[in-house]
Backbone as CSV, one residue per row, in Angstrom:
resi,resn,N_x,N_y,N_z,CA_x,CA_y,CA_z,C_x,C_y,C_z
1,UNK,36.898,183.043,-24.886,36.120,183.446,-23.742,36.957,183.252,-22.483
2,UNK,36.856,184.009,-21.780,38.013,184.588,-20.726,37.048,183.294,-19.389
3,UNK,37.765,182.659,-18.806,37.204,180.911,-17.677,37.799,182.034,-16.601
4,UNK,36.080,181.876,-15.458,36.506,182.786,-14.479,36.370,181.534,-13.001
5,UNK,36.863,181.768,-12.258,37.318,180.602,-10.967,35.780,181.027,-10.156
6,UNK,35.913,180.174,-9.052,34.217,180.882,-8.484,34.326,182.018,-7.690
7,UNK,35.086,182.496,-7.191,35.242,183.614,-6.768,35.504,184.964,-7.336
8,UNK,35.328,184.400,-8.733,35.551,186.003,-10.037,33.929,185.257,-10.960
9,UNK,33.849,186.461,-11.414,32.959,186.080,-13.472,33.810,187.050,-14.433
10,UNK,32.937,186.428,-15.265,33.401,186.909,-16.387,32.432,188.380,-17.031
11,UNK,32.459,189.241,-17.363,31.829,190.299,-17.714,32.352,190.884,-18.822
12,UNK,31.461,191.359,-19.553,32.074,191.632,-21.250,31.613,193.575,-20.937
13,UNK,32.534,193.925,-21.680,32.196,195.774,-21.600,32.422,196.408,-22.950
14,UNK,31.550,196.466,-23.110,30.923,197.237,-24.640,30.803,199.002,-24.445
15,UNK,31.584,199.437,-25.547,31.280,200.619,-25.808,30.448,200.767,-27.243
16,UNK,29.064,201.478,-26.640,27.678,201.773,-27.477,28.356,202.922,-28.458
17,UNK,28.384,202.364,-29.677,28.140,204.067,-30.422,27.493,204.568,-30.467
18,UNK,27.585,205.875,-30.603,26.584,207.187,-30.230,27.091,208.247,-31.122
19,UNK,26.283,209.516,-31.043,26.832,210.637,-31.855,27.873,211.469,-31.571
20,UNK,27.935,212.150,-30.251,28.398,213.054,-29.819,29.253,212.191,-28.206
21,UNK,28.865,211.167,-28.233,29.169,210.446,-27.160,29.305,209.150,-27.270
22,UNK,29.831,208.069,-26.375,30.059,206.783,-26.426,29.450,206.649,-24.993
23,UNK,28.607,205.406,-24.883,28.118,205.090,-23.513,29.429,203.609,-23.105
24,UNK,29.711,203.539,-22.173,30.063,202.377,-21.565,29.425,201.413,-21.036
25,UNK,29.079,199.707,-21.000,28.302,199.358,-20.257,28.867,197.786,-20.025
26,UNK,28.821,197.347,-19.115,28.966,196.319,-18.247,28.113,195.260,-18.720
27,UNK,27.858,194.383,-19.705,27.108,193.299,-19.804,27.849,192.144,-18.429
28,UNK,26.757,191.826,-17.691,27.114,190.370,-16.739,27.144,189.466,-17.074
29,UNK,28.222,188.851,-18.622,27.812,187.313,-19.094,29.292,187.670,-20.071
30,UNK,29.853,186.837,-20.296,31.251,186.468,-21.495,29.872,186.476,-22.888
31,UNK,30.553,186.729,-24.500,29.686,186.464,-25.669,30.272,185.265,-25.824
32,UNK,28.939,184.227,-26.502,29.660,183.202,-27.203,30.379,183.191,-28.422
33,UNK,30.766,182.487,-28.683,31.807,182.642,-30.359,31.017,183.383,-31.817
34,UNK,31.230,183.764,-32.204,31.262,184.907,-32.806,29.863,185.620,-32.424
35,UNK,29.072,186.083,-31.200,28.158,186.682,-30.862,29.049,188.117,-30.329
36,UNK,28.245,188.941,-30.856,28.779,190.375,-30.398,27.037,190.886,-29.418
37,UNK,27.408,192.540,-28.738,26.775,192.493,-27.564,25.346,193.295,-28.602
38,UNK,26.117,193.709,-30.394,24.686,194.324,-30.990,23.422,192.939,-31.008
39,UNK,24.249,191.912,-31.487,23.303,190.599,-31.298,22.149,190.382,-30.214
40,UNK,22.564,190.741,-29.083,21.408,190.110,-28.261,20.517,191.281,-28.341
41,UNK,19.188,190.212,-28.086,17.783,190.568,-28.615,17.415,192.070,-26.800
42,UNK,16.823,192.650,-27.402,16.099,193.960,-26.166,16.220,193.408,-25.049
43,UNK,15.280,192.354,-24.463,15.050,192.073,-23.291,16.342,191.919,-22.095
44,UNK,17.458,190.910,-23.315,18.826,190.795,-22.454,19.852,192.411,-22.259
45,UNK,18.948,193.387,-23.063,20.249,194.712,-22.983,19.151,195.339,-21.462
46,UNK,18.521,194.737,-21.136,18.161,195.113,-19.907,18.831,195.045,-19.080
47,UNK,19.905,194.331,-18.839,20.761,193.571,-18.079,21.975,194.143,-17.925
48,UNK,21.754,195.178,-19.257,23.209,195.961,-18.978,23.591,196.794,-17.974
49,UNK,24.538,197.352,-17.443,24.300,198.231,-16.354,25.756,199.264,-17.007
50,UNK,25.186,200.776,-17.160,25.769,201.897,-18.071,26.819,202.150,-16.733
51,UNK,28.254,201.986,-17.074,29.583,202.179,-16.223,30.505,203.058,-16.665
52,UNK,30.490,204.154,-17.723,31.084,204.815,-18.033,30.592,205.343,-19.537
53,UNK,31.197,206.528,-19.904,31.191,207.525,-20.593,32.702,208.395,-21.419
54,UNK,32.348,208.421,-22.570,33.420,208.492,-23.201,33.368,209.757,-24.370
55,UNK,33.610,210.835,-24.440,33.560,212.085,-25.114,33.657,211.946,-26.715
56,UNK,33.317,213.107,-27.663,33.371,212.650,-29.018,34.890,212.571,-29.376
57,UNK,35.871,213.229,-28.160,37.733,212.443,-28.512,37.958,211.211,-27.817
58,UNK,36.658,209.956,-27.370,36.914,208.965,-26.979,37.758,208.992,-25.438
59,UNK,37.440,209.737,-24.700,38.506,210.229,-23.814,37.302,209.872,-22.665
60,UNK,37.665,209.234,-21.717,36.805,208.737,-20.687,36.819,209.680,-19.787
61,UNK,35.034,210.051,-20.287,34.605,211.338,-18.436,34.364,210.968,-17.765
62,UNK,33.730,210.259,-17.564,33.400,209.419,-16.065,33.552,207.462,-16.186
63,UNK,33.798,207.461,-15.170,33.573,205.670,-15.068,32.935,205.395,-13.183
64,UNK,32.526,204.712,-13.384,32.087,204.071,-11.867,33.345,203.522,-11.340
65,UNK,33.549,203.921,-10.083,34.653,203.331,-9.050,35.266,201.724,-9.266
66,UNK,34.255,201.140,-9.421,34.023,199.515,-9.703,35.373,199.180,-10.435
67,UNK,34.813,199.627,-11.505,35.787,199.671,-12.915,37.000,200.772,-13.390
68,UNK,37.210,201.429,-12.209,38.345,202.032,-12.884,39.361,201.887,-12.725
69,UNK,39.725,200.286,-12.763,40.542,199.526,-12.985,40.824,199.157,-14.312
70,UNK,39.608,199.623,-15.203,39.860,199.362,-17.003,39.942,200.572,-17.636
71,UNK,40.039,201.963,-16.491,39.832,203.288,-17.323,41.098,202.888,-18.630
72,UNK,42.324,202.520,-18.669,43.055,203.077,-19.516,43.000,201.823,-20.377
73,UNK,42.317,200.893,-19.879,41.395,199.742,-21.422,40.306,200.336,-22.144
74,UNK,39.649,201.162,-21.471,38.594,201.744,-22.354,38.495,203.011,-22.642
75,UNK,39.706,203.579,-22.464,39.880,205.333,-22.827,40.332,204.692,-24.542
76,UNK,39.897,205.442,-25.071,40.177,205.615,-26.816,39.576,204.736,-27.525
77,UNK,38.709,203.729,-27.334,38.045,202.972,-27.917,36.590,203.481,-28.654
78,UNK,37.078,203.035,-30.216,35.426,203.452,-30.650,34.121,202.534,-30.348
79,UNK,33.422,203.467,-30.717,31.984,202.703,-30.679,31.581,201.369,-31.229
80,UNK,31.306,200.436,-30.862,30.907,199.116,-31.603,32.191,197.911,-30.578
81,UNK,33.316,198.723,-30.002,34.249,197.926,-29.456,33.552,196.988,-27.963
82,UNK,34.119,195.674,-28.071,33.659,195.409,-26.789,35.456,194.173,-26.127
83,UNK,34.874,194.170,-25.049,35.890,192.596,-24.566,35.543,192.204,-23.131
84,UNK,36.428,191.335,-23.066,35.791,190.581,-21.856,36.473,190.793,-20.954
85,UNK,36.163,190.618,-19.537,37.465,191.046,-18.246,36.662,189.941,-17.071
86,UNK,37.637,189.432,-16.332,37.420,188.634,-15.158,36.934,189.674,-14.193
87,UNK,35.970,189.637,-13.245,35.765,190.756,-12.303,35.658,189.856,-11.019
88,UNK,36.476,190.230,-10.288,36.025,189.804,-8.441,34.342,189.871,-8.101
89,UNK,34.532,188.472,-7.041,32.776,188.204,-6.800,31.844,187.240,-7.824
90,UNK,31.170,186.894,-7.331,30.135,185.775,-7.982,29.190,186.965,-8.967
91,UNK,29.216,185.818,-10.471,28.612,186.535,-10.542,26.840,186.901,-10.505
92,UNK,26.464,187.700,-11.214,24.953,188.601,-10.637,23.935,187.042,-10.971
93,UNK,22.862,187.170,-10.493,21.520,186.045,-10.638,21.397,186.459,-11.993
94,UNK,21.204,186.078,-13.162,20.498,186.391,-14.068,19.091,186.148,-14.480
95,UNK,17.797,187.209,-14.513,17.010,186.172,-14.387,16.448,185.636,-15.888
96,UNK,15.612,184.745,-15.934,14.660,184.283,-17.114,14.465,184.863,-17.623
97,UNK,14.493,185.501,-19.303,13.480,185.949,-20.083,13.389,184.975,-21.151
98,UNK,12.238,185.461,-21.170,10.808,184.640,-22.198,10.986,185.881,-23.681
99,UNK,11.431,185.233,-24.571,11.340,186.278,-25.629,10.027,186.024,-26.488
100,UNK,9.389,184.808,-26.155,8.374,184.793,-26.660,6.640,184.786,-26.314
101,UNK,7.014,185.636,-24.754,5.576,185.953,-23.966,4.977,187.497,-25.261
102,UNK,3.792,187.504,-25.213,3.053,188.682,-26.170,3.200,189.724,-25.534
């Protein structure tokens, strides 16, 4: 797990498999040891925020400005791939979920 100073975090970026497409997305948290980003339960993929897009030749169509500092880390990557990257700035509030409200 990638130790971020207080003026960076840590952020993990998962590419979703898909059919015809790969989504990109920004989880705001490092995984713990052997946790991958299919693991966490619904409520936390709320949290994701979708940062790029990747064609059925894995070839990145779009990315958000933010991050296209990792376009040529995440051009060619299949679906199910994820990793972690230090990003400038504190990172986001995360808030509470209750996985066990009805």
């Amino acid at each position: 797990m990638t130790t971020a100073s207080p003026q960076t975090h840590t952020e993990t970026i998962y590419v979703a498999p898909g059919r015809a497409q790969c989504r990109v997305y920004a989880i705001p948290h490092g995984m713990r040891p052997n946790q991958a980003p299919r693991d966490l339960a619904a409520p936390y993929q709320d949290l994701w925020r979708e940062i790029g897009l990747l064609n059925p030749k894995l070839e990145l169509v779009c990315i958000e400005p933010a991050y296209a500092d990792l376009s040529d880390d995440i051009a060619g990557l299949m679906g199910g791939t994820y990793f972690e990257t230090t990003r400038p700035g504190e990172a986001p509030e995360l808030p509470k979920v209750n996985l066990c409200a009805a």
